[in-house]
ROMI-893673 format. One line per 4 residues: their letters; for each residue z, x, y of C-alpha. Coordinates in steps of 0.5 Angstrom, whole numbers, plus 2048, in hexadecimal, padded with zeros to 3 digits. Last residue first. Example, Ala and Ser with C-alpha at 12.3 -4.5 7.8 and 13.67 -1.06 7.14 Angstrom:
# residues 2
sa> 80E:81B:7FE | 810:819:7F7
This chain:
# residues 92
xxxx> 7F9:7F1:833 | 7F6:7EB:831 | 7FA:7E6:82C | 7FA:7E6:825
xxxx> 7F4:7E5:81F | 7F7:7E5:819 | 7F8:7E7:812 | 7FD:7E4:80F
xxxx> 804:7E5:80C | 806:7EC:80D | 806:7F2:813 | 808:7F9:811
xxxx> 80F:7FB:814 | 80E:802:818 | 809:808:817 | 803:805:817
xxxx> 7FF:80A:813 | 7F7:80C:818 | 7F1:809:819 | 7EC:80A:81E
xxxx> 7E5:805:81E | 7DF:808:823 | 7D9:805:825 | 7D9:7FF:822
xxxx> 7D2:7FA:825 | 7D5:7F4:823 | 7CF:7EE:821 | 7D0:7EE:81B
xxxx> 7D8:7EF:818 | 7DB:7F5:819 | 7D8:7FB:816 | 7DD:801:816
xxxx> 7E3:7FA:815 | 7DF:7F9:80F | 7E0:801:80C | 7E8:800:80F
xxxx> 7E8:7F9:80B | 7E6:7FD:804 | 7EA:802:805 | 7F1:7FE:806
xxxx> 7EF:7F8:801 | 7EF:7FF:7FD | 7F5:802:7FE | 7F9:7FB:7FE
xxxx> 7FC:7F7:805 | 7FD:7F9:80B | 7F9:7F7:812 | 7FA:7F8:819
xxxx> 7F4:7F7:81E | 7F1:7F8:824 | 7EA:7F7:827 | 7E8:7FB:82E
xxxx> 7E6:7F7:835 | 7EB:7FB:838 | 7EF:7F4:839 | 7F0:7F5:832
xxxx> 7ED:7F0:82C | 7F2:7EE:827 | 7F3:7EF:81F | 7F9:7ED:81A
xxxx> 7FD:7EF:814 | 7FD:7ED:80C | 7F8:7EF:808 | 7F4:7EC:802
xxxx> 7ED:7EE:802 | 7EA:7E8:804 | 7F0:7E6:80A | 7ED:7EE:80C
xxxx> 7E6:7EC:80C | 7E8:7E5:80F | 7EC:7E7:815 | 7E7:7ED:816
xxxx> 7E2:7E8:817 | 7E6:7E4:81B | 7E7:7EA:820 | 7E0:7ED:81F
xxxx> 7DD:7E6:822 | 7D9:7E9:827 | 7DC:7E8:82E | 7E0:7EE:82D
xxxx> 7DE:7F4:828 | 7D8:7F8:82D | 7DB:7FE:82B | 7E3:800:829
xxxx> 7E7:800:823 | 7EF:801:823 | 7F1:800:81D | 7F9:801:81A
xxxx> 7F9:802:813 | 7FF:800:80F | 7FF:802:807 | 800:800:800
């Protein structure tokens, strides 16, 4: 199991990468959340199995089709990880 914390930037707002993202990750079994940023970029928390993890952040470089993904960075999230539902939350 591990937590990821995403940040992904590009054209990713305005393109359906957040619902997108909820579904995949929902798909895969994971729990956590992802918001759009005030920056224009899309961020995220997921945790859930290795696996699922790998294949959400190979998804995440892609996006859904109309996102134009330039760059996505992951890294460990050192603190509690998410549970329950993958979700969409509020813009930072």
């Amino acid at each position: 199991m591990q937590t990821l914390h995403f940040l992904i930037r590009g054209t990713v707002q305005g393109v359906g990468y957040r619902m997108s993202m909820q579904r995949a990750a929902s798909r895969l079994g994971l729990s956590g959340w992802v918001r759009n940023r005030s920056d224009g970029s899309v961020e995220a928390l997921a945790h859930g199995p290795d696996d699922a993890m790998a294949e959400l952040v190979s998804w995440a470089q892609r996006g859904p089709r109309l996102a134009v993904v330039e760059s996505v960075v992951t890294e460990p999230w050192p603190g509690e990880p998410p549970s329950g539902d993958f979700e969409q939350i509020a813009t930072l």
